[in-house]
Each structure stands twice: as C-alpha cells, then as structure tokens.
BAGUMAR-872258 format. One record per atom (N, C-alpha, C): residue in three letters; y, x, z; residue number from 1. Coordinates in steps of 0.05 Angstrom, whole numbers. Example, Ala and Ser with C-alpha at 12.3 -4.5 7.8 and 13.67 -1.06 7.14 Angstrom:
+------+--------+--------+--------+-----+
! rest !      Y !      X !      Z !  nr !
+------+--------+--------+--------+-----+
!  ala !   -114 !    264 !    156 !   1 !
!  ala !    -90 !    246 !    156 !   1 !
!  ala !    -66 !    264 !    156 !   1 !
!  ser !    -45 !    257 !    142 !   2 !
!  ser !    -21 !    273 !    143 !   2 !
!  ser !      1 !    258 !    157 !   2 !
+------+--------+--------+--------+-----+
END
This chain:
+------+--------+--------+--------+-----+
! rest !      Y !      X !      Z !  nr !
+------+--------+--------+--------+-----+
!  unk !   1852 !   2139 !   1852 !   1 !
!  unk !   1854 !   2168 !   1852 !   1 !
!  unk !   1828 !   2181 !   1862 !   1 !
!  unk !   1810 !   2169 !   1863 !   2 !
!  unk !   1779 !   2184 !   1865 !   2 !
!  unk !   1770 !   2204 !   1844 !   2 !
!  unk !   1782 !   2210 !   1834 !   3 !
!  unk !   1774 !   2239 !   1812 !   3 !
!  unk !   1793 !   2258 !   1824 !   3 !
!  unk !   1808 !   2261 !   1845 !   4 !
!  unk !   1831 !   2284 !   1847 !   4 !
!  unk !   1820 !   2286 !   1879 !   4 !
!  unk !   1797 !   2279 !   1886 !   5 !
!  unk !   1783 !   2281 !   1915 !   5 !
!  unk !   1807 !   2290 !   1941 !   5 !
!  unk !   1825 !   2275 !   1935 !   6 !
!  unk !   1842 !   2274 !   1966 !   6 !
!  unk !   1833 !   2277 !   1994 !   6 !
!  unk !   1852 !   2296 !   2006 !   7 !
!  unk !   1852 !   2301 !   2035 !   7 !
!  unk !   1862 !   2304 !   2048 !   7 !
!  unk !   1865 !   2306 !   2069 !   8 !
!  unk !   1893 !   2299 !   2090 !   8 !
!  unk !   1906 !   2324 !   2095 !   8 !
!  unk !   1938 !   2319 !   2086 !   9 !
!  unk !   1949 !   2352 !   2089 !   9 !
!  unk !   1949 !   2372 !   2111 !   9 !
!  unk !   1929 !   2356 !   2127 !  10 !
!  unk !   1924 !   2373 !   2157 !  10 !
!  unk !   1905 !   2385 !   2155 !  10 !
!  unk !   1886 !   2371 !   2139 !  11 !
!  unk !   1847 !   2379 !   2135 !  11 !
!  unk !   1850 !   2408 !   2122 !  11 !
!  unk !   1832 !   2424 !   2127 !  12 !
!  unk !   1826 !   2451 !   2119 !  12 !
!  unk !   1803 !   2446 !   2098 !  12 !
!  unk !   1790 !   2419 !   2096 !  13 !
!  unk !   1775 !   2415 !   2071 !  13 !
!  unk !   1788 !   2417 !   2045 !  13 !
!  unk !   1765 !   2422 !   2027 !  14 !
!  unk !   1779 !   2431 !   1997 !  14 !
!  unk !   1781 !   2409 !   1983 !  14 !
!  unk !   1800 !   2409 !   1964 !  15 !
!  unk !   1818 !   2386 !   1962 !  15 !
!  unk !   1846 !   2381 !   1954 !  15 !
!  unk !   1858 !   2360 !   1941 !  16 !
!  unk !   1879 !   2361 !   1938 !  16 !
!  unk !   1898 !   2348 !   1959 !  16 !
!  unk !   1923 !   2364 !   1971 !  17 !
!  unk !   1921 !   2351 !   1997 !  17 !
!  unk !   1946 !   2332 !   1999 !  17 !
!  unk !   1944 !   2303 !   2016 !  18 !
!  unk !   1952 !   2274 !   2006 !  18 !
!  unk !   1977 !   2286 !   2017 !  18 !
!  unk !   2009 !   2285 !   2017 !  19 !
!  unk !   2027 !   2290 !   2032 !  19 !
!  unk !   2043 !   2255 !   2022 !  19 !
!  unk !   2035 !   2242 !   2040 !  20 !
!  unk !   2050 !   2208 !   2049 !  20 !
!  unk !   2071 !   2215 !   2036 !  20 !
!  unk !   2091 !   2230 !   2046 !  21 !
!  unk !   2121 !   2235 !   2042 !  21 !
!  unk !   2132 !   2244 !   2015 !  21 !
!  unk !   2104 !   2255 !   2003 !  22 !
!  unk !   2113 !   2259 !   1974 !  22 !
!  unk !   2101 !   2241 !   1955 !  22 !
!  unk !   2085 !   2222 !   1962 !  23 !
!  unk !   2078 !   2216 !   1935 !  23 !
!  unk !   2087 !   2182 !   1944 !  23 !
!  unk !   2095 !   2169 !   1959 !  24 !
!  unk !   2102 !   2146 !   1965 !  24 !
!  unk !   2130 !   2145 !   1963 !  24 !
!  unk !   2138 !   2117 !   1947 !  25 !
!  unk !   2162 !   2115 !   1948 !  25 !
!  unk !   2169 !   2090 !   1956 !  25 !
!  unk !   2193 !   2081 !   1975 !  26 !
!  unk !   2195 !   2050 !   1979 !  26 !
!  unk !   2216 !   2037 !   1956 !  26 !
!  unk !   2211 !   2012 !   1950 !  27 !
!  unk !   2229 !   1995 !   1933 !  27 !
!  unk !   2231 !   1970 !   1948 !  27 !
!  unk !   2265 !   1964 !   1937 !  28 !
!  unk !   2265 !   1942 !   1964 !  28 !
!  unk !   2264 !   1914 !   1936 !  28 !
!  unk !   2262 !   1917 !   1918 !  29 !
!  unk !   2255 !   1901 !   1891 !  29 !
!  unk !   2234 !   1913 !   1874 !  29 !
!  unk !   2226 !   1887 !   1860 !  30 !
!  unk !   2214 !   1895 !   1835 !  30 !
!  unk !   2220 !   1870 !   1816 !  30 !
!  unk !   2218 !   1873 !   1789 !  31 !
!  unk !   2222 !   1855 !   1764 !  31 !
!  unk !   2195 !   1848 !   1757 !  31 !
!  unk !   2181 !   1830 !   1747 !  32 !
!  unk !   2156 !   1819 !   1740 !  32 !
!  unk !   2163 !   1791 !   1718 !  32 !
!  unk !   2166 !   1803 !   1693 !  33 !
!  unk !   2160 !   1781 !   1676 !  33 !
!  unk !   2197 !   1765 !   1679 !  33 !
!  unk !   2218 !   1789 !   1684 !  34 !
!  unk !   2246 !   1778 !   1687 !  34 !
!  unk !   2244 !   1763 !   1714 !  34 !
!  unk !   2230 !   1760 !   1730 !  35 !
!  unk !   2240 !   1750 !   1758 !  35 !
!  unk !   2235 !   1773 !   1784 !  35 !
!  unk !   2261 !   1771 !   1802 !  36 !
!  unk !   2258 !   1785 !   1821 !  36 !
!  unk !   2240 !   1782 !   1850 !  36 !
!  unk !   2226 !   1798 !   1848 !  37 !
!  unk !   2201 !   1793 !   1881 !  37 !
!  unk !   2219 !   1816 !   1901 !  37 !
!  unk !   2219 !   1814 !   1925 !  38 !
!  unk !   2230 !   1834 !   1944 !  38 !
!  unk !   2222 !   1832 !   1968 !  38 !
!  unk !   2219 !   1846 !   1985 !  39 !
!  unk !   2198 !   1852 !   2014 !  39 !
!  unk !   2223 !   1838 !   2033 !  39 !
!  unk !   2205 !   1849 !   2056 !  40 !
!  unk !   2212 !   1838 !   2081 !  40 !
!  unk !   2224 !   1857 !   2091 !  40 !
!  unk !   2219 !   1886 !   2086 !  41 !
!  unk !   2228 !   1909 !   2087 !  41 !
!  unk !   2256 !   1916 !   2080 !  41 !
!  unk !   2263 !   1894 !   2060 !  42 !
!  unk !   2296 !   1903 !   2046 !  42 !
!  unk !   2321 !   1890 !   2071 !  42 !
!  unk !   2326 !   1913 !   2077 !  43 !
!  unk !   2347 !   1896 !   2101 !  43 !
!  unk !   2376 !   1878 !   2086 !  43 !
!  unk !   2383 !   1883 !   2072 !  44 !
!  unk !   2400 !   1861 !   2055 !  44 !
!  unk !   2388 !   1830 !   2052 !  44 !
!  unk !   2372 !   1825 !   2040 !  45 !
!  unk !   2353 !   1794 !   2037 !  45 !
!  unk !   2328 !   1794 !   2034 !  45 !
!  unk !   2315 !   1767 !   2048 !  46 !
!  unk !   2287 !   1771 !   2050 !  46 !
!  unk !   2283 !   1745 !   2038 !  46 !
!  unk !   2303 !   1730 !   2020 !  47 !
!  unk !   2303 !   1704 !   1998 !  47 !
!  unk !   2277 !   1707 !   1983 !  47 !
!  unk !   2276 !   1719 !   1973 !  48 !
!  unk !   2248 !   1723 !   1945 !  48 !
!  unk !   2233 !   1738 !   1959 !  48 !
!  unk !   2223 !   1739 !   1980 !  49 !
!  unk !   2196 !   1758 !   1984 !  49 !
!  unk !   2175 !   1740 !   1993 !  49 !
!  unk !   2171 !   1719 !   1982 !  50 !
!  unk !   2146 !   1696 !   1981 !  50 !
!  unk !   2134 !   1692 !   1945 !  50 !
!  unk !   2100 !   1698 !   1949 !  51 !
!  unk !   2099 !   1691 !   1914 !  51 !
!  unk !   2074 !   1681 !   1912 !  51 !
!  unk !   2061 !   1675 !   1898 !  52 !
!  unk !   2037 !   1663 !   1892 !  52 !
!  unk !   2024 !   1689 !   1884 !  52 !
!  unk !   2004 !   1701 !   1898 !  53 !
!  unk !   1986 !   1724 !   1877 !  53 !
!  unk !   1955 !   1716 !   1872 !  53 !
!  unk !   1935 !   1728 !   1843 !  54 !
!  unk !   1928 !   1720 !   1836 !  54 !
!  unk !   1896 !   1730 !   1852 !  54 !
!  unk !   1871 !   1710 !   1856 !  55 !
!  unk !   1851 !   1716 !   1870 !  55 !
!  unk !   1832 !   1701 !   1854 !  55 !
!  unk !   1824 !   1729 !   1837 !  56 !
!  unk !   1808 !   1712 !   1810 !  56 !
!  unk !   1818 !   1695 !   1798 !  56 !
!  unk !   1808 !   1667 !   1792 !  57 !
!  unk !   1826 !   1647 !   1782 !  57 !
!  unk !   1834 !   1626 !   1802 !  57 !
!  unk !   1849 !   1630 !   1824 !  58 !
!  unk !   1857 !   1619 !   1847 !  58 !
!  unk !   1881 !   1634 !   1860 !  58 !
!  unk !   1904 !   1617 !   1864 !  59 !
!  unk !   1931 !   1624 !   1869 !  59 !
!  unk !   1929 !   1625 !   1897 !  59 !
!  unk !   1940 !   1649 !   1912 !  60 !
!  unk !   1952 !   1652 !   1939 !  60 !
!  unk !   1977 !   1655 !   1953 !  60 !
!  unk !   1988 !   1634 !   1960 !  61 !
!  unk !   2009 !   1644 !   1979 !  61 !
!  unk !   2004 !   1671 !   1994 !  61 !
!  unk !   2032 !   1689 !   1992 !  62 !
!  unk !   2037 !   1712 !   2010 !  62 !
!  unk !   2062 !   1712 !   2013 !  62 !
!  unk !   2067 !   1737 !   2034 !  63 !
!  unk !   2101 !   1744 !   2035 !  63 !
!  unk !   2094 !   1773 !   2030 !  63 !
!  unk !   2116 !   1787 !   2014 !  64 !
!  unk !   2109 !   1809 !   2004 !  64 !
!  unk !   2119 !   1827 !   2030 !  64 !
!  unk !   2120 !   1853 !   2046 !  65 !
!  unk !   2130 !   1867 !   2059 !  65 !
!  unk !   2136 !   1884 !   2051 !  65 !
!  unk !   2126 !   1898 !   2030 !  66 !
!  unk !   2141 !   1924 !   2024 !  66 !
!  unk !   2128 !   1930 !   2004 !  66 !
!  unk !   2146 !   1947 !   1982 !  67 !
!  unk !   2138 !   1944 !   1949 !  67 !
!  unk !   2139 !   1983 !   1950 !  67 !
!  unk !   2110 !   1998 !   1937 !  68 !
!  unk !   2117 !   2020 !   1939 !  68 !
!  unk !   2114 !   2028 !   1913 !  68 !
!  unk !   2126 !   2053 !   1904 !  69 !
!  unk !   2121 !   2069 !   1875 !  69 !
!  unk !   2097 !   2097 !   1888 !  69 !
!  unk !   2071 !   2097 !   1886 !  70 !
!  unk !   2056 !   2114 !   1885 !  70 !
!  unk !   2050 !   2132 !   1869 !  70 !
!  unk !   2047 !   2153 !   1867 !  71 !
!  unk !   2046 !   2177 !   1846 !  71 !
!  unk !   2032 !   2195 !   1862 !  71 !
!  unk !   2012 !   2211 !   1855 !  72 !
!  unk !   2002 !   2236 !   1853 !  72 !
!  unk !   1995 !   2254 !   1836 !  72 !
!  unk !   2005 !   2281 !   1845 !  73 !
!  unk !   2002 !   2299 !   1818 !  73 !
!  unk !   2023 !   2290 !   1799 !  73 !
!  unk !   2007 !   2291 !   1774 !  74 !
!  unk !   2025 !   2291 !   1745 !  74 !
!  unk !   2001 !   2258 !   1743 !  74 !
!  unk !   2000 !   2245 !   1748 !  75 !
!  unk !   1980 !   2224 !   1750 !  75 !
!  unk !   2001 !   2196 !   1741 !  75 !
!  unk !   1996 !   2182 !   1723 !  76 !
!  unk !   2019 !   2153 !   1723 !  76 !
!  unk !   2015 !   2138 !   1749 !  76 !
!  unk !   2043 !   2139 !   1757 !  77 !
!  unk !   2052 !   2130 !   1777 !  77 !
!  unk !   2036 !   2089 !   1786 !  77 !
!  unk !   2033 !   2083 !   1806 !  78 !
!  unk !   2021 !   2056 !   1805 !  78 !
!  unk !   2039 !   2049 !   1831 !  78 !
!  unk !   2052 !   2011 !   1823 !  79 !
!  unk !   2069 !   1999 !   1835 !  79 !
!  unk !   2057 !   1987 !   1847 !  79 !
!  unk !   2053 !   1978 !   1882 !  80 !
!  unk !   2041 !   1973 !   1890 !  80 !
!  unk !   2045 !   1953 !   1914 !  80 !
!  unk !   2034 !   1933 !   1926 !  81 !
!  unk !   2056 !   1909 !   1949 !  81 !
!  unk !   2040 !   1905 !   1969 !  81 !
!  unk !   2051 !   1908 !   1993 !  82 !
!  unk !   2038 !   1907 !   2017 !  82 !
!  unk !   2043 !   1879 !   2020 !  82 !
!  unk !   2017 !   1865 !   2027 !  83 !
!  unk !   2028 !   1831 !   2028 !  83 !
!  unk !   2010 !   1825 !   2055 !  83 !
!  unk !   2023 !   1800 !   2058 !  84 !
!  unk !   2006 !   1791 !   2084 !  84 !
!  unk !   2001 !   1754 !   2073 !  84 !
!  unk !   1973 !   1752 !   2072 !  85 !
!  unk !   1967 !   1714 !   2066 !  85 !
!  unk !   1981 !   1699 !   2088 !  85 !
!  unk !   1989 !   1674 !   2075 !  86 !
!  unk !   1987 !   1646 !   2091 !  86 !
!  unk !   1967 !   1641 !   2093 !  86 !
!  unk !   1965 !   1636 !   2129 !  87 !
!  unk !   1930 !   1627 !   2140 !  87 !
!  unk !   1940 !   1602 !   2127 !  87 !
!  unk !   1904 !   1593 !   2132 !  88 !
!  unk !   1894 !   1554 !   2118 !  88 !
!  unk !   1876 !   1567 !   2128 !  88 !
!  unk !   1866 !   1535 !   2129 !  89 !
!  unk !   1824 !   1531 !   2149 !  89 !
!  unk !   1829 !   1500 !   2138 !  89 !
!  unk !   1807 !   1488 !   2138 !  90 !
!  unk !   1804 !   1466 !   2138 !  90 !
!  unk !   1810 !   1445 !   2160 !  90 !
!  unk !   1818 !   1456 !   2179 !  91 !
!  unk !   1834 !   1438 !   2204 !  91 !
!  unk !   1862 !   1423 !   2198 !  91 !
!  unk !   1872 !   1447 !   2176 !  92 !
!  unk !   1902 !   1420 !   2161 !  92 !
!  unk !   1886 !   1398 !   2154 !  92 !
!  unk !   1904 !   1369 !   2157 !  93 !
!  unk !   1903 !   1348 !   2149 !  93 !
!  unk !   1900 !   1352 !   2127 !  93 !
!  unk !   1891 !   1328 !   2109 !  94 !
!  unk !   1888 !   1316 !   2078 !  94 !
!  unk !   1926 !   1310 !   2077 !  94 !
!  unk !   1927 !   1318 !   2053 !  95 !
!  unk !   1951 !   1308 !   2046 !  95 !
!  unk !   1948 !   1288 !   2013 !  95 !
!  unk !   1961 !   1283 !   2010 !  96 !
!  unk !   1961 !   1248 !   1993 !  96 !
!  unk !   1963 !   1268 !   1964 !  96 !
!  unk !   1972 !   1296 !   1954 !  97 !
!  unk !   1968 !   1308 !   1931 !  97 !
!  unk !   1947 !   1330 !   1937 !  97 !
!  unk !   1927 !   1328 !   1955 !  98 !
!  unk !   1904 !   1353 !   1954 !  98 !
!  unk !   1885 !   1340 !   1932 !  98 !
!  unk !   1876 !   1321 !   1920 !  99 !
!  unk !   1862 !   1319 !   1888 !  99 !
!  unk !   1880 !   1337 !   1880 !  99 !
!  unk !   1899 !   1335 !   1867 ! 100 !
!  unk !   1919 !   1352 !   1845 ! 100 !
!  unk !   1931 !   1367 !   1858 ! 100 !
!  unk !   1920 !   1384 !   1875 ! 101 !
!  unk !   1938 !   1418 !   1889 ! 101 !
!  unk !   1937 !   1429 !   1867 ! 101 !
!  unk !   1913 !   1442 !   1856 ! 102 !
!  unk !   1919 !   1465 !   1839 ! 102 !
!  unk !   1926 !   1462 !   1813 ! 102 !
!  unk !   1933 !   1430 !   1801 ! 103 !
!  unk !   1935 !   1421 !   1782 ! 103 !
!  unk !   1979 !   1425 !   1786 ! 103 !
!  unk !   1982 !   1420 !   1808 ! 104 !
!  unk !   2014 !   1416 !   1813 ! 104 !
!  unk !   2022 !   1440 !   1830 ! 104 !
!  unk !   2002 !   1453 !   1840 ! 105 !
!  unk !   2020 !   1485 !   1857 ! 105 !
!  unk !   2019 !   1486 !   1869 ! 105 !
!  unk !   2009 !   1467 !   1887 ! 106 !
!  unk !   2018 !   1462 !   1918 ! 106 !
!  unk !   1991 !   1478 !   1945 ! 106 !
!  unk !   2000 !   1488 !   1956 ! 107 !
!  unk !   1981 !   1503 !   1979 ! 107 !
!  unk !   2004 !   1485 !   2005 ! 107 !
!  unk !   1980 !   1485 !   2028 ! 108 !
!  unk !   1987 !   1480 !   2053 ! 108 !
!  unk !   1976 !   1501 !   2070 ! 108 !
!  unk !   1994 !   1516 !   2087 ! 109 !
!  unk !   1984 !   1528 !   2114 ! 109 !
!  unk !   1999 !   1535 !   2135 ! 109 !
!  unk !   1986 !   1550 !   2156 ! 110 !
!  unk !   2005 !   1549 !   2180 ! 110 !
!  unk !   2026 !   1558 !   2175 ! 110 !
!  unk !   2039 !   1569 !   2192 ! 111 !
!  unk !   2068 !   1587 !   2194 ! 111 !
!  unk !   2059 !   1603 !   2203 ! 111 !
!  unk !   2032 !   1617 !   2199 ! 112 !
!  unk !   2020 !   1650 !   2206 ! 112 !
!  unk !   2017 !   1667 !   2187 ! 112 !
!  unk !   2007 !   1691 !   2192 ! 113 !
!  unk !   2014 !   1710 !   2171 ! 113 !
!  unk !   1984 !   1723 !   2180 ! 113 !
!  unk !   1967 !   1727 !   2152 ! 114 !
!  unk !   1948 !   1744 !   2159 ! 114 !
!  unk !   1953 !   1777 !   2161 ! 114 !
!  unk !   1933 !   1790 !   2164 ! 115 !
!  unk !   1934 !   1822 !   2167 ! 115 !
!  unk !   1938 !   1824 !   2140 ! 115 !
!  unk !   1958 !   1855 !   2145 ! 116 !
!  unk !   1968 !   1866 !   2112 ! 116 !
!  unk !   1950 !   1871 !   2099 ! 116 !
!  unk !   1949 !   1877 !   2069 ! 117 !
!  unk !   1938 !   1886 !   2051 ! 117 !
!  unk !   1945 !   1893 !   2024 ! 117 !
!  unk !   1946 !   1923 !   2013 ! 118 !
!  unk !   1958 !   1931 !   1996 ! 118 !
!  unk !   1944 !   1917 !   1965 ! 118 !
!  unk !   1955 !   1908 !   1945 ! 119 !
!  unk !   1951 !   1894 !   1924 ! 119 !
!  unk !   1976 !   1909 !   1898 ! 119 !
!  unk !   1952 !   1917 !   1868 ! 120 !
!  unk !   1979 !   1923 !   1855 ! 120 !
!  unk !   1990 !   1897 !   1850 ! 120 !
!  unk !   2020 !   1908 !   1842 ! 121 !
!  unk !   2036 !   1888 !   1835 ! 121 !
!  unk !   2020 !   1870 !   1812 ! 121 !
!  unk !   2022 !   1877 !   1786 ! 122 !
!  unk !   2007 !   1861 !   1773 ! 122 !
!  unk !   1992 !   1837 !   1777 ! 122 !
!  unk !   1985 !   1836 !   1802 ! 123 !
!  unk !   1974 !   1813 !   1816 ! 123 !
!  unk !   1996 !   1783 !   1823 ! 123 !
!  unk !   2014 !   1795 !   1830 ! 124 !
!  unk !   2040 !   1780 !   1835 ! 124 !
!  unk !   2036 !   1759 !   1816 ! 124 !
!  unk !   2040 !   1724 !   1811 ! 125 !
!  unk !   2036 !   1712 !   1795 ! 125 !
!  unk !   2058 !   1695 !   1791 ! 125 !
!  unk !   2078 !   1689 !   1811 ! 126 !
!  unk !   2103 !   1671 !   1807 ! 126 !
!  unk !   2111 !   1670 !   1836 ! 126 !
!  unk !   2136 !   1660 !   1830 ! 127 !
!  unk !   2155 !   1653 !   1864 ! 127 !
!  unk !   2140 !   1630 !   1864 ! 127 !
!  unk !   2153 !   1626 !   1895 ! 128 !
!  unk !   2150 !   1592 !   1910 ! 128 !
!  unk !   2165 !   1581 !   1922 ! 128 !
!  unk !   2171 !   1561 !   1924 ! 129 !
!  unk !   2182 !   1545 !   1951 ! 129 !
!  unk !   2170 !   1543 !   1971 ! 129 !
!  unk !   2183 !   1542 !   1989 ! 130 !
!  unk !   2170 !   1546 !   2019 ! 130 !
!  unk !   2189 !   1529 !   2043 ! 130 !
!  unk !   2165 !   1506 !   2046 ! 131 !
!  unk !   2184 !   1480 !   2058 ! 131 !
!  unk !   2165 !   1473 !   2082 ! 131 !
!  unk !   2179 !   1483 !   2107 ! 132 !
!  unk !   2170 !   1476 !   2128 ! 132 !
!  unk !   2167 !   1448 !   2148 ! 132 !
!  unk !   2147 !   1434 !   2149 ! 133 !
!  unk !   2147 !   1413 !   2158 ! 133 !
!  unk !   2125 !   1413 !   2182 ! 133 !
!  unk !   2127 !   1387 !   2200 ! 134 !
!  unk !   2113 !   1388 !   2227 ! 134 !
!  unk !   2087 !   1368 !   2218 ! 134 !
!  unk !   2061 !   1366 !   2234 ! 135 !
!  unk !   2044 !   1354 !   2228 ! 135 !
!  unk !   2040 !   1337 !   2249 ! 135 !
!  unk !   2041 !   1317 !   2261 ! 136 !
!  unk !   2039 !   1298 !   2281 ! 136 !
!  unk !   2011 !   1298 !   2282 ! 136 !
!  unk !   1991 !   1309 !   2264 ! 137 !
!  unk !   1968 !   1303 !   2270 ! 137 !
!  unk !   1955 !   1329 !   2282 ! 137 !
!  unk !   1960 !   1347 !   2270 ! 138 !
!  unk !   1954 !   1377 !   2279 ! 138 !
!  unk !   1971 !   1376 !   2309 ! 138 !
!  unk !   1991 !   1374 !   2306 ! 139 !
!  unk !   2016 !   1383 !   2334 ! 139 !
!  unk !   2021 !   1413 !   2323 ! 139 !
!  unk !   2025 !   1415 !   2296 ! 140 !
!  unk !   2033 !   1442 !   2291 ! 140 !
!  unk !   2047 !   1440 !   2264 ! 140 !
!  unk !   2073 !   1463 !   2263 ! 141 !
!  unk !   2082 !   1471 !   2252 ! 141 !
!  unk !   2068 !   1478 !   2213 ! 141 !
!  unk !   2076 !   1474 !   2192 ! 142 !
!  unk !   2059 !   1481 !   2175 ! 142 !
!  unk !   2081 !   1484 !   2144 ! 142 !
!  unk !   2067 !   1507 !   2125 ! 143 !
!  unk !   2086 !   1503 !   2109 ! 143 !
!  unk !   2078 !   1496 !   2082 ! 143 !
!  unk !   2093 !   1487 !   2076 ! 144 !
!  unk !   2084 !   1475 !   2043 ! 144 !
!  unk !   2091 !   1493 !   2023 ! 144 !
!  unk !   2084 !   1501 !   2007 ! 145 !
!  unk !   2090 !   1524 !   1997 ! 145 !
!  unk !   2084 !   1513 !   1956 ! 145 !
!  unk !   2097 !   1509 !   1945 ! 146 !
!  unk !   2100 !   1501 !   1914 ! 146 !
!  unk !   2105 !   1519 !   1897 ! 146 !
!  unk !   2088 !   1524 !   1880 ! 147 !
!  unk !   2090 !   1542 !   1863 ! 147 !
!  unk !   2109 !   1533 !   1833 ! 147 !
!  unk !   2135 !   1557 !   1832 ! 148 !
!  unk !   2149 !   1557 !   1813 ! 148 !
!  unk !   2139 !   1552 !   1773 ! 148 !
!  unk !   2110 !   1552 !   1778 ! 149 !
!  unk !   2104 !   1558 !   1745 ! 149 !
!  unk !   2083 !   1543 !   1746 ! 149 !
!  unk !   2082 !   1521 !   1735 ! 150 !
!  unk !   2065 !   1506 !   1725 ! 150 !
!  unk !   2045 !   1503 !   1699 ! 150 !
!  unk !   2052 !   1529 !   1686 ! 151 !
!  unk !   2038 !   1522 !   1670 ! 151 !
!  unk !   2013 !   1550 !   1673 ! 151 !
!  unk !   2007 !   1555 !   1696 ! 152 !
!  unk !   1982 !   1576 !   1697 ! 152 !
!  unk !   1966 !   1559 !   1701 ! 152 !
!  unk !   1946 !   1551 !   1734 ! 153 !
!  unk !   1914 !   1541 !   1730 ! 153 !
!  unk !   1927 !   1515 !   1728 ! 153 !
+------+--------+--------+--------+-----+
END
C-alpha cells in the first residue's frame, strides 16, 4: 500500500489515515489448495496451525498465529499470516536422514518459536507432522517436523 501514503489516524499529517480497526480482519481458518491452515489464535483448535512456508526455494517450518483479511480503501483485499519459525543452528545433532532432508521433508529443531512475522498467505506451502522427541546428545527437547507433500523440492 505505498501509493495510498498511509498515516496514523492520530497524525495530523496529510494522508490517508490507517484506522487498525477498519481495515483488519481476523480469520480463525483459511483454505489453500483444499487444505485447512488455522492459528493459534482460534480458541476452538490449534490441530492445523503448523505448515511448511516457502523461503525462495527452501521449506520452513512455522506455526501460524493468526490469519488476517487486510483491505484498504476500495483496494483488493490481501490474506495475510502472522507466523513465528522453528529455531535450528547447527548445534542439533546429525541425524541418519540429513543427506535426504529436503529430498523427504524432514526439518529438525528446537521446541522454540522465533519472533513473529507477517507473510502473505500464498507463501503457505503444505501441513506437517510434528513429532516431538528428546536428544540424549543435546539434553534437549527437539521437534521433527515432516512435511505432508512430497512432491515439491
């Protein structure tokens, strides 16, 4: 929205002025390609709010938090997902399928959650499994996380 030079509905600068409350909407779902993604935000279930999204040509584990419908003006509306990454560093262990991770889906990382960040949906690339196991070598907690669709990278 950089052509409609937004401003804060408090600012006395000239401008069109942003009002949060009107042009944001929350959704506690969205559909992508016939499957359901849903936040952390939906107080009913937080089952499907884990997905693979896409980072160039490299798959990321996230958990989605909250799915919004943005609109300004008479402007087409843009669907939009507040997500937070699965930390990884190179301090996880080797595991016996890291040759063939991105050949079979598979990401390893902690049980942490990076800082949010808004991403359009479109990014969203498939569900996951998300299978928590301990590392005797780390002394930490870690999750395995398998991606539902095999036939992307």
């Amino acid at each position: 929205y950089t052509d409609l030079n937004l401003v804060s509905d408090l600012s006395c600068d000239d401008g069109t002025p942003f009002r949060a409350n009107k042009v944001a909407r929350a959704l506690t779902y969205i559909r992508k390609d016939g499957i359901r993604y849903g936040c952390t935000m939906n107080r009913r279930t937080q089952a499907d709010s884990f997905a693979f999204i896409s980072q160039g040509r490299v798959r990321v584990p996230v958990q989605i938090t909250a799915l919004f419908v943005v609109g300004v003006l008479d402007t087409i509306p843009h669907v939009c997902a507040v997500v937070r990454r699965l930390v990884s560093d190179d301090d996880i262990p080797a595991m016996p399928w890291d040759l063939y991770a991105s050949t079979l889906g598979i990401h390893v990382s902690y049980t942490e959650l990076g800082p949010q960040e808004v991403i359009p949906v479109s990014r969203i690339e498939c569900p996951l499994a998300l299978i928590p196991v301990y590392s005797n070598i780390i002394k930490k907690d870690l999750w395995i996380t398998i991606s539902f669709d095999h036939a992307g990278n």
